[in-house]
PDB file of N, CA, C and O in Angstrom:
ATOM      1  N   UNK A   1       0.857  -1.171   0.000  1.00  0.00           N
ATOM      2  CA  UNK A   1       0.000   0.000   0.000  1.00  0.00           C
ATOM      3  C   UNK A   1       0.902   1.232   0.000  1.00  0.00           C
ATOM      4  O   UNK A   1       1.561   1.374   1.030  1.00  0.00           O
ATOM      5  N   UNK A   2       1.066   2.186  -0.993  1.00  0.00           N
ATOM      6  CA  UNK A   2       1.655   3.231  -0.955  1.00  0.00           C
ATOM      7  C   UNK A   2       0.585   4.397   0.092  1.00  0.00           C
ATOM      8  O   UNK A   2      -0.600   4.259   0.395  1.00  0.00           O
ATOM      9  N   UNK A   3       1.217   5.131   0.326  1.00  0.00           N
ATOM     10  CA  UNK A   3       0.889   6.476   1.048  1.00  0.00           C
ATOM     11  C   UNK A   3       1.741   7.851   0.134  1.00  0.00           C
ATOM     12  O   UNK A   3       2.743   7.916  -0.578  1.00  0.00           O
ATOM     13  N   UNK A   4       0.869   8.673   0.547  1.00  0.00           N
ATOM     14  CA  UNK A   4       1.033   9.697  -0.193  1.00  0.00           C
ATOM     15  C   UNK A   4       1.676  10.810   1.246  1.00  0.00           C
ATOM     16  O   UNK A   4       1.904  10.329   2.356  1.00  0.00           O
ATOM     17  N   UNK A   5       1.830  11.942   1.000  1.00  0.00           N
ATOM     18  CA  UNK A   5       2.225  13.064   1.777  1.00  0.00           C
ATOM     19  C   UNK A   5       1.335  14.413   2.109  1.00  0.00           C
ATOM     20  O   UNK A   5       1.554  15.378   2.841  1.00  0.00           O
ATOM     21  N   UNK A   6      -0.040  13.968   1.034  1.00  0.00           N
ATOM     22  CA  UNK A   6      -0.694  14.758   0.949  1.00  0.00           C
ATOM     23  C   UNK A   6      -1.957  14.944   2.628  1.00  0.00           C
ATOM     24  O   UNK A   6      -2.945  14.354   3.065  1.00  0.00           O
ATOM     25  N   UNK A   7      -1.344  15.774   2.910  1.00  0.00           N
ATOM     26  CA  UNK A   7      -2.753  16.054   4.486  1.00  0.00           C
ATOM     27  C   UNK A   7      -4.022  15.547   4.392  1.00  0.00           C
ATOM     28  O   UNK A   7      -4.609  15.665   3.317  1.00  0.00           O
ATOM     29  N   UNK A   8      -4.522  15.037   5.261  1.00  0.00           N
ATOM     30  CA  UNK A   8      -5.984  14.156   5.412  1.00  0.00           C
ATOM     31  C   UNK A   8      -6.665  15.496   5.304  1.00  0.00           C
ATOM     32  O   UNK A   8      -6.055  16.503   5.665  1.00  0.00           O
ATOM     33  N   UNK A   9      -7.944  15.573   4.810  1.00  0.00           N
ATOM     34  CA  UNK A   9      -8.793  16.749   5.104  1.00  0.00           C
ATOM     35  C   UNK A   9      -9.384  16.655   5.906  1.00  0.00           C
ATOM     36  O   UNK A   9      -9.618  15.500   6.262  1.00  0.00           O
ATOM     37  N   UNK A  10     -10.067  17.922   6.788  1.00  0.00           N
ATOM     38  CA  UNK A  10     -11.140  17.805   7.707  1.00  0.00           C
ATOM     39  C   UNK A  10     -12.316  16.945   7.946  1.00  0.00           C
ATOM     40  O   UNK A  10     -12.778  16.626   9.041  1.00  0.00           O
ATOM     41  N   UNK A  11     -12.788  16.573   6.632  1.00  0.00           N
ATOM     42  CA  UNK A  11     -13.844  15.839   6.376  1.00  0.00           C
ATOM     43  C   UNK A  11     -13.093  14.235   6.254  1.00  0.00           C
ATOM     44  O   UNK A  11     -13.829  13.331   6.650  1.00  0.00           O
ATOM     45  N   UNK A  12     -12.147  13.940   5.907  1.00  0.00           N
ATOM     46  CA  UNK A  12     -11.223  13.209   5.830  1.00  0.00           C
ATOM     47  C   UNK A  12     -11.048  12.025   7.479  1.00  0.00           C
ATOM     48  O   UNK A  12     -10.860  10.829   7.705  1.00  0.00           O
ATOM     49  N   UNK A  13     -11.225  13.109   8.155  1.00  0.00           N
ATOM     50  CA  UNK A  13      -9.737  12.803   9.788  1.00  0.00           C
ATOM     51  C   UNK A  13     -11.570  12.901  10.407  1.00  0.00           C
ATOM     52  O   UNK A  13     -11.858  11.786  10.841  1.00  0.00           O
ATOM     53  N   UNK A  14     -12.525  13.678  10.512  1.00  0.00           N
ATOM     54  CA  UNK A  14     -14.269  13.703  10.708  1.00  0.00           C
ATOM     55  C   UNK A  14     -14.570  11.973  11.023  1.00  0.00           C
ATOM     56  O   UNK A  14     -14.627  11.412  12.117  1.00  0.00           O
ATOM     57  N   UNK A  15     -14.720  11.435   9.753  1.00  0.00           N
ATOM     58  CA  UNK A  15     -14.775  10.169   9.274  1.00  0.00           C
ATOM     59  C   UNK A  15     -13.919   8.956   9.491  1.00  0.00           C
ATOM     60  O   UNK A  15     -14.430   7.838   9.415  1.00  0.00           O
ATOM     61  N   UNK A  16     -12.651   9.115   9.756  1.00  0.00           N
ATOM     62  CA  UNK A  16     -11.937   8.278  10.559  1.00  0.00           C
ATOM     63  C   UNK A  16     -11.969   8.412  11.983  1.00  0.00           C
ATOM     64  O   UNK A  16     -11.629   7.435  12.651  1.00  0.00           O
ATOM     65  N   UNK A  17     -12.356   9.566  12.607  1.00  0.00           N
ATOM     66  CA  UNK A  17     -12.563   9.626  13.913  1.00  0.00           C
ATOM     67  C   UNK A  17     -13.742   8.722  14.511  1.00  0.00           C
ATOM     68  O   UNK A  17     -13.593   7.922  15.435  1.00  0.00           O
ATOM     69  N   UNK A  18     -14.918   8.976  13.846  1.00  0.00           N
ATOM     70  CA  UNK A  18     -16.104   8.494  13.439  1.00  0.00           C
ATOM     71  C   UNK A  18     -15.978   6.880  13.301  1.00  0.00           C
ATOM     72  O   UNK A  18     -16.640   6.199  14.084  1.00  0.00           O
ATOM     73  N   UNK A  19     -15.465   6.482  12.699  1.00  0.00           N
ATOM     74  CA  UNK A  19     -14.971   4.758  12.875  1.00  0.00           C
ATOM     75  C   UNK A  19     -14.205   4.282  13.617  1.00  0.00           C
ATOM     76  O   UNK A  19     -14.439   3.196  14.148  1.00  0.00           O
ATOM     77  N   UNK A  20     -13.193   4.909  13.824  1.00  0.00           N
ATOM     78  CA  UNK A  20     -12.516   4.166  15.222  1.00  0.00           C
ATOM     79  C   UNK A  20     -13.213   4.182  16.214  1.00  0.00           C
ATOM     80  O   UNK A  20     -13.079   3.218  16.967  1.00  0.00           O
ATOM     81  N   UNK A  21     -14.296   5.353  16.633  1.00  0.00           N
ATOM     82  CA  UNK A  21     -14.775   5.685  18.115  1.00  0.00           C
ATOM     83  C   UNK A  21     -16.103   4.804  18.165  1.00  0.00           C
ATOM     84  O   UNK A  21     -16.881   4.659  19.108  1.00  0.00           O
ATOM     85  N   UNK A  22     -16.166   3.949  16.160  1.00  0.00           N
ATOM     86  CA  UNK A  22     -17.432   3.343  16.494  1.00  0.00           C
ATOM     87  C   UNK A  22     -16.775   1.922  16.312  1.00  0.00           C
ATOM     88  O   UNK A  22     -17.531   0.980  16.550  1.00  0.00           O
ATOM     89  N   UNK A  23     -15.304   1.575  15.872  1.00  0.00           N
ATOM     90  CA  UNK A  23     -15.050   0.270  16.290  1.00  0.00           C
ATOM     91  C   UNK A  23     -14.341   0.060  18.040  1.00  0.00           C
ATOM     92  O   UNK A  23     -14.406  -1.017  18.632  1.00  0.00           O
ATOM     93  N   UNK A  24     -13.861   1.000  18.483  1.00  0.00           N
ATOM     94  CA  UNK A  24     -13.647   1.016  19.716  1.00  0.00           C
ATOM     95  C   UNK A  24     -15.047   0.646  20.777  1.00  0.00           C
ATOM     96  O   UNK A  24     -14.825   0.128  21.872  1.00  0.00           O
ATOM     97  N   UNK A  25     -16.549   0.978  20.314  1.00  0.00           N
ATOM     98  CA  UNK A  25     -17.201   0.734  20.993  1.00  0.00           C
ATOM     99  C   UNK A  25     -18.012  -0.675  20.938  1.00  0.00           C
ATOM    100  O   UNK A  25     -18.639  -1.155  21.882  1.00  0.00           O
ATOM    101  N   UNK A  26     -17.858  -1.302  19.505  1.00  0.00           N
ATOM    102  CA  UNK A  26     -18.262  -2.450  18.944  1.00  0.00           C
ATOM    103  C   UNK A  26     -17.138  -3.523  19.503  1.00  0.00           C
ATOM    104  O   UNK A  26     -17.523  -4.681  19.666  1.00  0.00           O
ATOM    105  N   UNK A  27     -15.675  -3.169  19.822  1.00  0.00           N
ATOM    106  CA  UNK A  27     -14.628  -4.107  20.391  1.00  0.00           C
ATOM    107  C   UNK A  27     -15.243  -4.192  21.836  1.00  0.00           C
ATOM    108  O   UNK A  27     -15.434  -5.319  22.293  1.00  0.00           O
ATOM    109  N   UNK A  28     -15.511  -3.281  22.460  1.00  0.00           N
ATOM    110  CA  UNK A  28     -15.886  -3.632  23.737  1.00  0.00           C
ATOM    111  C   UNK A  28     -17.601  -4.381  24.273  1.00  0.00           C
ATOM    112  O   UNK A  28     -17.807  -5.192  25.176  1.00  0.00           O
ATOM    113  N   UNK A  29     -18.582  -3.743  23.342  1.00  0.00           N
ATOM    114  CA  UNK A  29     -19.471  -4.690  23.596  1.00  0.00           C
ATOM    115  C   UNK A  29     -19.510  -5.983  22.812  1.00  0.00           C
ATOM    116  O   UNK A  29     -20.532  -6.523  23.234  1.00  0.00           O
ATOM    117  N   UNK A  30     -18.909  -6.871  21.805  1.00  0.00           N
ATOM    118  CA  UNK A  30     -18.477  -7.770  21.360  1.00  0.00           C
ATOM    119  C   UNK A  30     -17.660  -8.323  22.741  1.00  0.00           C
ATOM    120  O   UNK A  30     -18.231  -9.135  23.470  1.00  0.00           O
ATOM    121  N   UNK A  31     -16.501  -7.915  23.014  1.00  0.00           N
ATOM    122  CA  UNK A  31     -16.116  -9.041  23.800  1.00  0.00           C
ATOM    123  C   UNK A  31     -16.451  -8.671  25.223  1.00  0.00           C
ATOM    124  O   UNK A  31     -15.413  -9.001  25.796  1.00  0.00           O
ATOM    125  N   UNK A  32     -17.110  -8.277  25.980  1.00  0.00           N
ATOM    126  CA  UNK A  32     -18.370  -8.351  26.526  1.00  0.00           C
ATOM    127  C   UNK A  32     -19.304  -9.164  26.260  1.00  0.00           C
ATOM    128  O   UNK A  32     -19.461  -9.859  27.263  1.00  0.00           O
ATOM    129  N   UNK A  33     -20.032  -9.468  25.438  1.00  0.00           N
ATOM    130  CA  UNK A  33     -20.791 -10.201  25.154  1.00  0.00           C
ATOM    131  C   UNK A  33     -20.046 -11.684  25.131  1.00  0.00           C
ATOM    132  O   UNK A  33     -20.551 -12.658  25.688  1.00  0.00           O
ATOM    133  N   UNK A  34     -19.074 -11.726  24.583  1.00  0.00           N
ATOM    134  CA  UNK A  34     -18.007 -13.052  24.357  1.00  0.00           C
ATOM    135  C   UNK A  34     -17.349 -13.523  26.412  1.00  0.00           C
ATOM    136  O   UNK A  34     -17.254 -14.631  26.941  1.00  0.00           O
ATOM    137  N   UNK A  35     -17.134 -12.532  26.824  1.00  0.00           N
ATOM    138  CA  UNK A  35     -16.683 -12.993  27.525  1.00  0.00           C
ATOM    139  C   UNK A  35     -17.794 -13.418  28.635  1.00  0.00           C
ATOM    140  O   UNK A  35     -17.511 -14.370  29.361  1.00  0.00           O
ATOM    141  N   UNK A  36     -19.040 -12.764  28.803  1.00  0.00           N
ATOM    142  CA  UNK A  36     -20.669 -13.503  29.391  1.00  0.00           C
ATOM    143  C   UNK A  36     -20.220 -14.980  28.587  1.00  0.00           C
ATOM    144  O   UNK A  36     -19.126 -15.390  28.977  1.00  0.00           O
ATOM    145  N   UNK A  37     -20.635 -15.518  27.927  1.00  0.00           N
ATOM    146  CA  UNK A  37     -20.647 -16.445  27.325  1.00  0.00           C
ATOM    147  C   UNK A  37     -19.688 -17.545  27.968  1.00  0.00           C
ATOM    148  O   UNK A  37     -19.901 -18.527  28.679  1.00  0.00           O
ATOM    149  N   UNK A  38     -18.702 -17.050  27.497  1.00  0.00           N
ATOM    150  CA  UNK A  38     -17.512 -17.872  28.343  1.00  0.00           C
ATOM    151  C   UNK A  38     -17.541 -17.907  29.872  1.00  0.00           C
ATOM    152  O   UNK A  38     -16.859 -18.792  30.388  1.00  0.00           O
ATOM    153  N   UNK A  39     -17.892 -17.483  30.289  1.00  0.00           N
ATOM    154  CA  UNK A  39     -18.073 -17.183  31.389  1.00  0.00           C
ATOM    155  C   UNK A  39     -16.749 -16.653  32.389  1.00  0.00           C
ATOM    156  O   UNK A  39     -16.373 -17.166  33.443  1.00  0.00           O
ATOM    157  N   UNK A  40     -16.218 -15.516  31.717  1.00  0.00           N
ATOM    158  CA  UNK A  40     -14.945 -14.874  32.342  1.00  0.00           C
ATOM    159  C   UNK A  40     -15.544 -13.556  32.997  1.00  0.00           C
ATOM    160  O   UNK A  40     -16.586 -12.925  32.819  1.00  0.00           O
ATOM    161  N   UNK A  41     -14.557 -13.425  33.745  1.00  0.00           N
ATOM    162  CA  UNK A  41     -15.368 -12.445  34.518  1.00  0.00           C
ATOM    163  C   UNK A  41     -14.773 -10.788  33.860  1.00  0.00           C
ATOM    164  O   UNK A  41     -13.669 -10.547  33.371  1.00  0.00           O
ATOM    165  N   UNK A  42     -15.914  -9.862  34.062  1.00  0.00           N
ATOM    166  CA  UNK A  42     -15.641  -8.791  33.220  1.00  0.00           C
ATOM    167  C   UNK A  42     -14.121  -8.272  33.701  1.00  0.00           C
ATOM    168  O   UNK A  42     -13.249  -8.482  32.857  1.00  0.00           O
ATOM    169  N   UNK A  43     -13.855  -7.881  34.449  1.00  0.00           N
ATOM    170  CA  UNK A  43     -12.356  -7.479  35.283  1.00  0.00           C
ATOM    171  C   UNK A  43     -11.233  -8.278  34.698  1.00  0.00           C
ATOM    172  O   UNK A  43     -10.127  -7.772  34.888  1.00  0.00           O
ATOM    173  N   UNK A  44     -11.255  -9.694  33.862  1.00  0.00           N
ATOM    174  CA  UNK A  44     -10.106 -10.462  33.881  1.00  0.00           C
ATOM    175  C   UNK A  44     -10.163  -9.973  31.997  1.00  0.00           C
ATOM    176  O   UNK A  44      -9.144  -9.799  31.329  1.00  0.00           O
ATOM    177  N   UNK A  45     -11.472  -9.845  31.504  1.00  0.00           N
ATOM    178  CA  UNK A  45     -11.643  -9.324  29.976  1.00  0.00           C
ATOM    179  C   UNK A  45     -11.356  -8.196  29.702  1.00  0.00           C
ATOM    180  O   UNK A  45     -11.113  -7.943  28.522  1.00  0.00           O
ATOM    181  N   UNK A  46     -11.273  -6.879  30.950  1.00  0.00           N
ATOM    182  CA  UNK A  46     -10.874  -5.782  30.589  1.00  0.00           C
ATOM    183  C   UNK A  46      -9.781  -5.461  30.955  1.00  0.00           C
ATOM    184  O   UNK A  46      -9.409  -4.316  30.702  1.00  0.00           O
ATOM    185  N   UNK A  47      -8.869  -6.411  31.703  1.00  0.00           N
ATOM    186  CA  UNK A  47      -7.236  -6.279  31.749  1.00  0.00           C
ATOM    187  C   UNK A  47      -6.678  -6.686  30.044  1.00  0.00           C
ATOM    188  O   UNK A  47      -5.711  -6.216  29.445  1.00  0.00           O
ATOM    189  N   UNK A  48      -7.605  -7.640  29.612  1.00  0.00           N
ATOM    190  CA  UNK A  48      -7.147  -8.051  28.438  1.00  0.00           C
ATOM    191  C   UNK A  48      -7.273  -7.106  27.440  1.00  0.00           C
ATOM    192  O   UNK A  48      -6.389  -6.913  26.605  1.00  0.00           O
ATOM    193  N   UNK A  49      -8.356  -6.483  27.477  1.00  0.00           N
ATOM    194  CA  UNK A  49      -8.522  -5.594  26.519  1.00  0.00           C
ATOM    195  C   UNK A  49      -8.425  -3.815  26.588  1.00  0.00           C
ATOM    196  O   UNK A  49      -9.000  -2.930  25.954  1.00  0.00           O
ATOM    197  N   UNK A  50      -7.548  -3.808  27.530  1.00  0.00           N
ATOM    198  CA  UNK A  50      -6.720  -2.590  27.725  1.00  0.00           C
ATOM    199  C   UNK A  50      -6.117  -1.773  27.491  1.00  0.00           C
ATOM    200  O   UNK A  50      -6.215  -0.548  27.570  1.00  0.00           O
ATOM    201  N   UNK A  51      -5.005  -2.866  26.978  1.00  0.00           N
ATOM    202  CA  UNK A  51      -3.842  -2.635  26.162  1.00  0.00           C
ATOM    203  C   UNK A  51      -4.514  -2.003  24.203  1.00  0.00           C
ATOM    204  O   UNK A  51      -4.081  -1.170  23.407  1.00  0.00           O
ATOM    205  N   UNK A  52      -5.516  -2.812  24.191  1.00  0.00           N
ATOM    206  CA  UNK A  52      -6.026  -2.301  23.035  1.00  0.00           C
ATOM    207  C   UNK A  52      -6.608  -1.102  22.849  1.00  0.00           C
ATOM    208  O   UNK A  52      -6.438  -0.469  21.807  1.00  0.00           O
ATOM    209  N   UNK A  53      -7.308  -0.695  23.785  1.00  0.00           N
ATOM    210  CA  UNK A  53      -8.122   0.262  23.956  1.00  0.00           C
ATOM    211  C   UNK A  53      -7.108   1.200  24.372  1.00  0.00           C
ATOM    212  O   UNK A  53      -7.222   2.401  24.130  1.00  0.00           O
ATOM    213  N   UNK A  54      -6.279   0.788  24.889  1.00  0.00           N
ATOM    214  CA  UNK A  54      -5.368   2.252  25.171  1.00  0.00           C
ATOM    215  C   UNK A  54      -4.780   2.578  23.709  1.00  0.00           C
ATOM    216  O   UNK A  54      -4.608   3.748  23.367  1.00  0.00           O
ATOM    217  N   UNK A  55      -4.540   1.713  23.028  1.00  0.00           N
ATOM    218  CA  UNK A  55      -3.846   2.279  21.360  1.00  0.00           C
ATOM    219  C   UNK A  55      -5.113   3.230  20.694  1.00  0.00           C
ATOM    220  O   UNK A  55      -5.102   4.401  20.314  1.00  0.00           O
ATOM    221  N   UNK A  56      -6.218   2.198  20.722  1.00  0.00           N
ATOM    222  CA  UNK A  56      -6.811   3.059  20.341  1.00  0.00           C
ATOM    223  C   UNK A  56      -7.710   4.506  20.406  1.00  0.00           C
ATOM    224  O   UNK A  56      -8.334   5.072  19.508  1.00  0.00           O
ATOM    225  N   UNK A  57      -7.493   4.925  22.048  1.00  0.00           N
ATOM    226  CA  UNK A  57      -7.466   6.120  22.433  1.00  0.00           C
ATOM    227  C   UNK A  57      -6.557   6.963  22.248  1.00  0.00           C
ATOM    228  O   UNK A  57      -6.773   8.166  22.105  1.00  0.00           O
ATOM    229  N   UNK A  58      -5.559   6.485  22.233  1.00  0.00           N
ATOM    230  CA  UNK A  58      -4.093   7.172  21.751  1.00  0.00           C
ATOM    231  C   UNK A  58      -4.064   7.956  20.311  1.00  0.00           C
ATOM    232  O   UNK A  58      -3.540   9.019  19.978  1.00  0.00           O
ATOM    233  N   UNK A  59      -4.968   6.837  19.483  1.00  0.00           N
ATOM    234  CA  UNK A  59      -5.029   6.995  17.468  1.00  0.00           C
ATOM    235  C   UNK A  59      -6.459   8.213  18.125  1.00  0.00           C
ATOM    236  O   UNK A  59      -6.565   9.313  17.583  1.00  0.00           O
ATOM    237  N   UNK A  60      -7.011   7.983  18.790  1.00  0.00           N
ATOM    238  CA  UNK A  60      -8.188   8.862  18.637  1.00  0.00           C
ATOM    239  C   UNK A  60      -7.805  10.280  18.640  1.00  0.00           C
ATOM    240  O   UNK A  60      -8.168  11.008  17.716  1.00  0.00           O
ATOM    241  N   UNK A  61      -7.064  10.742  19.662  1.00  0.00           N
ATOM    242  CA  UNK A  61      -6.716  11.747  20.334  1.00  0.00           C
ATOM    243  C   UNK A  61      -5.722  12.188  19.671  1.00  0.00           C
ATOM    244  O   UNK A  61      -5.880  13.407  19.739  1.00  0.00           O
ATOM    245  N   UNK A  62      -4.675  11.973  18.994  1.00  0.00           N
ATOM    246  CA  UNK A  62      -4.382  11.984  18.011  1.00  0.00           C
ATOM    247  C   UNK A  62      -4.680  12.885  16.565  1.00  0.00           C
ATOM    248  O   UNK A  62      -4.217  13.878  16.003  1.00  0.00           O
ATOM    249  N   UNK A  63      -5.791  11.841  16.344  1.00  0.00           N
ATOM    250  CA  UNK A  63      -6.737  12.488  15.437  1.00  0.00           C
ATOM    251  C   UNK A  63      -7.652  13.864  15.295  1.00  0.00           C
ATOM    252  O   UNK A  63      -7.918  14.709  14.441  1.00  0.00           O
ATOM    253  N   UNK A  64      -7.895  13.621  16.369  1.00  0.00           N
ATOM    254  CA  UNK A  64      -9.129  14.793  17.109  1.00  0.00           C
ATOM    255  C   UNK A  64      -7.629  16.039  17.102  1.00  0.00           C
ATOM    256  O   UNK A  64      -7.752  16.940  16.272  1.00  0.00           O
ATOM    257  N   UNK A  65      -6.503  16.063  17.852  1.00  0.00           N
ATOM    258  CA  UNK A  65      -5.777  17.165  18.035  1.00  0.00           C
ATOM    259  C   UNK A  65      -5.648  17.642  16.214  1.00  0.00           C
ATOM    260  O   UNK A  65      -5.788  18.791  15.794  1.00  0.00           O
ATOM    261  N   UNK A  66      -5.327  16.323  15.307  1.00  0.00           N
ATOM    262  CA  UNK A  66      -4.801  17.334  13.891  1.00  0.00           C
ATOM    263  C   UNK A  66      -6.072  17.316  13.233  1.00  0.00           C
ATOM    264  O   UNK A  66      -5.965  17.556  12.031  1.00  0.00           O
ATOM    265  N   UNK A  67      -7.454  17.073  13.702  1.00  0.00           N
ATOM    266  CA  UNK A  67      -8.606  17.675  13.189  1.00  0.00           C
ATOM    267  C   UNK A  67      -8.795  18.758  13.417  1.00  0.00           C
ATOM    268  O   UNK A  67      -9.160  19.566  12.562  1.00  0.00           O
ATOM    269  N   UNK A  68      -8.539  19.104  14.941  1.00  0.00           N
ATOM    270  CA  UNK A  68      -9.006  20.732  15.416  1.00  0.00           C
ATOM    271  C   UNK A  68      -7.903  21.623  14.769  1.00  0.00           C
ATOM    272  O   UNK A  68      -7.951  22.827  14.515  1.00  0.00           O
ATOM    273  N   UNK A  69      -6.776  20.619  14.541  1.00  0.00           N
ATOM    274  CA  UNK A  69      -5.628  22.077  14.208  1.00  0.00           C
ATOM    275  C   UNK A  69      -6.214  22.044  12.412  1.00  0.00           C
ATOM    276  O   UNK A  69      -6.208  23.155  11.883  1.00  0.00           O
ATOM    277  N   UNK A  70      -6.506  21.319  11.865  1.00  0.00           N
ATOM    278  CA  UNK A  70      -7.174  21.235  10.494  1.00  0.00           C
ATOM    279  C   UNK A  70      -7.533  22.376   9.828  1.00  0.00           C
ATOM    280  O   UNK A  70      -7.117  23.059   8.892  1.00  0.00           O
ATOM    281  N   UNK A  71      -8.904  22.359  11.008  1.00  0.00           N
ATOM    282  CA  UNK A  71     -10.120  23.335  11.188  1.00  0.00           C
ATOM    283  C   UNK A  71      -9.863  24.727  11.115  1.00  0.00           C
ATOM    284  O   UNK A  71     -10.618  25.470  10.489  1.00  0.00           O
ATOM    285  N   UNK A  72      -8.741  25.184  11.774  1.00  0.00           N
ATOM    286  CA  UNK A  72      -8.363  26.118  11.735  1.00  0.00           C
ATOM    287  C   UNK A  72      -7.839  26.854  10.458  1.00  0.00           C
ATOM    288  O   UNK A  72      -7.400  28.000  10.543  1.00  0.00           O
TER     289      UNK A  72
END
């Protein structure tokens, strides 16, 4: 996959914000739901899934800072 150099646009970085913050919320009630099932307890599923969720707060925030500077 090549990449280019060219800046995401506002509407661009909008829309990726927009999907991560809606797969970040689909990762957690998915394995939630997975881990009821299994019968793990929520505390031992959200040590596990931590580490993930912290990346992807990281990509969020991220995002959101060179959206607002975008905007400008």
């Amino acid at each position: 996959m090549s990449q280019d150099n060219t800046p995401a646009s506002a509407e661009d970085l909008a829309a990726a914000i927009e999907e991560l913050t809606q797969y970040r919320e689909r990762l957690v009630t998915e394995m939630t739901d997975t881990a009821k099932k299994a019968k793990v307890k929520k505390s031992k599923m959200m040590g596990v899934l931590q580490p993930e969720l912290e990346k992807i707060d990281n990509a969020l925030e991220a995002l959101k800072t060179q959206h607002a500077s975008s905007a400008n």
